[in-house]
N, C-alpha and C positions, 0 to 999 in steps of 0.2 A: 504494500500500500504506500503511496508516494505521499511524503510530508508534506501536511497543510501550513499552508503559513498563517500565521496569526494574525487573529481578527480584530481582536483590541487588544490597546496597548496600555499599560501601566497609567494611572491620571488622570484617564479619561475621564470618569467617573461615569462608564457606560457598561452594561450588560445588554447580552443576546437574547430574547424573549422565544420560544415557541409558542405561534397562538395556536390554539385547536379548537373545534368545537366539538360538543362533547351534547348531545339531547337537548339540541339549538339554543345553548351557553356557551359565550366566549371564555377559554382558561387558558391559560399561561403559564410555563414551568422555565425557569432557568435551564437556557442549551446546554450550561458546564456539566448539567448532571442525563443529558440525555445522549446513550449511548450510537442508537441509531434508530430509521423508522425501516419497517416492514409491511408488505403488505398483510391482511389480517385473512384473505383466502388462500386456502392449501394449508393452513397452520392445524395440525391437529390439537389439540386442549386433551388434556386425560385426568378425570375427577380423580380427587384424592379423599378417602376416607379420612374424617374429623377435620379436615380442613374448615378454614376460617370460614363466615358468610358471603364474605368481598373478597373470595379467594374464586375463579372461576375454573383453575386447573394447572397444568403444568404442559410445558411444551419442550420440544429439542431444538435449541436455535446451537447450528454447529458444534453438537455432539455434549451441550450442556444444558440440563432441564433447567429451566428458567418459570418459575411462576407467574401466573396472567391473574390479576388485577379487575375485579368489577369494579372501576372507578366510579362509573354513574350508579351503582347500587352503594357503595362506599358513601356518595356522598346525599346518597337521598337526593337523586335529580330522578324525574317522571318522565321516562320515556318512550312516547306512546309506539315508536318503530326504530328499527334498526337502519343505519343509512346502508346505502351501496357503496363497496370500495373501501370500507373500513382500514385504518391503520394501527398498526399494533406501535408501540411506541417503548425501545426498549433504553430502561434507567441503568446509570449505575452509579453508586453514590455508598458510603461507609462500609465500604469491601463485599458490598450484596449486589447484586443484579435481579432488578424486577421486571413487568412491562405490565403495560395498559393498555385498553383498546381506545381511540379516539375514530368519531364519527368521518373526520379528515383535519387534516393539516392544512392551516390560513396559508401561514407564512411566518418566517422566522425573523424578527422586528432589531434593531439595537434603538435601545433607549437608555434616556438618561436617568440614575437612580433617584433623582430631583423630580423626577416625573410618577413616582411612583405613592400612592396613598392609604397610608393604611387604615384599617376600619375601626371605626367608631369604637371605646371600651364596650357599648354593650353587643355591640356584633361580633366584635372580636371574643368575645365571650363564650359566644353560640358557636361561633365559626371557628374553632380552631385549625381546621384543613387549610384555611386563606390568610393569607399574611398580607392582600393589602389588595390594590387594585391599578390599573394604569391607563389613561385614555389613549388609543392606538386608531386612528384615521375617525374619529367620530363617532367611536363606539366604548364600552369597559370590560374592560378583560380583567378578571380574576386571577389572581396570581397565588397558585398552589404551595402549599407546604407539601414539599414531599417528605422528607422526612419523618415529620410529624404522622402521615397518613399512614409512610409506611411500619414506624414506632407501632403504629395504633395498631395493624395486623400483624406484624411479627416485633413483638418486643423484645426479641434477642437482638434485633438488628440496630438498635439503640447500643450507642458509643456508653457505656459505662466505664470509670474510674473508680478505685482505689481509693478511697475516701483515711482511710487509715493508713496507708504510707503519707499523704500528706500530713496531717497531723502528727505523725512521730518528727517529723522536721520540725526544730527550733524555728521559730518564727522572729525574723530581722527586728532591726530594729528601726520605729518612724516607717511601717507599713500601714499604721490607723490611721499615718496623717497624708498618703499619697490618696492621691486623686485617681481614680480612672474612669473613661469612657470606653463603652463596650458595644459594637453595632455588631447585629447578627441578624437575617429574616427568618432564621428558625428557632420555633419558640422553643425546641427540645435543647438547641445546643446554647440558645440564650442561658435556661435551668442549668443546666450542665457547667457550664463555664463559670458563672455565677456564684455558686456554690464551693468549687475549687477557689477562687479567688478569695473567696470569705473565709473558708476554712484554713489557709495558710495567712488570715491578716489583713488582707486588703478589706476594709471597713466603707472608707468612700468610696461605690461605687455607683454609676449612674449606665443604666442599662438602657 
């Protein structure tokens, strides 16, 4: 496979958007974490005994099964038909590999993260799969938490630390009175990071 050259560069302060739509909803997932799209005919699915509910089966994409994702059941969207031409959409993100089906692929956007909005505390409340939104040509696109989604169905696949090797470390000194600022769009690794940070000392933190 011939090197891609790179699409943004350091400073921009720009990210590549996938828009998809999804049971005639625009969503949007970060391209860093999508591995490649597929068509979604010819793929066979093979159900799995005890599988999740938002789990729809497992497939072989080059000789490694890969789980397939009901994202529109995942996320309680009403789908009264299936499109034509479906695209399987395959992730790869904290050393897992998933995919989803989407209805099809918009197009793949760069935008600026200044552009991006997040929701309200009480939607963000209800909504935890959505970390915010983005206006793209006159319309609003959803902008997925994957990790968080996929946290939700496989909870092995959540980054955990060591909470007690941190804590056996002495803790510096003048870490209550350092300052940090902490930006992350996933509220797992937000928890995650936070936590670490506070448990070795760091007291002012602004997340």
């Amino acid at each position: 496979m011939a090197k891609q050259e790179i699409l943004l560069e350091t400073g921009t302060n720009e990210v590549e958007v996938a828009e998809f739509m999804l049971c005639n909803q625009n969503f949007g997932v970060n391209v860093a974490k999508i591995r490649e799209f597929i068509p979604f005919e010819g793929i066979t699915v093979s159900k799995l005994p005890g599988r999740h509910p938002s789990v729809a089966g497992v497939f072989i994409l080059r000789g490694k099964s890969i789980p397939l994702v009901n994202l529109d059941q995942h996320l309680e969207l009403a789908c009264n038909e299936k499109a034509e031409n479906q695209v399987v959409v395959v992730t790869e993100f904290n050393n897992m590999t998933t995919a989803f089906v989407a209805d099809f692929i918009n197009r793949i956007h760069r935008v600026s993260w200044s552009e991006f909005k997040p929701l309200n505390a009480m939607l963000a409340a209800n909504a935890t799969c959505v970390v915010g939104s983005v206006n793209i040509e006159d319309h609003e696109v959803l902008i997925l938490d994957l990790e968080n989604i996929i946290g939700e169905i496989f909870p092995e696949s959540i980054i955990n630390y060591d909470e007690t090797a941190f804590a056996e470390k002495p803790k510096k000194e003048n870490r209550e009175q350092a300052k940090i600022f902490f930006a992350e769009d996933s509220a797992i690794i937000r928890r995650q990071v936070s936590k670490i940070l506070k448990s070795v000392g760091y007291e002012q933190l602004t997340v």
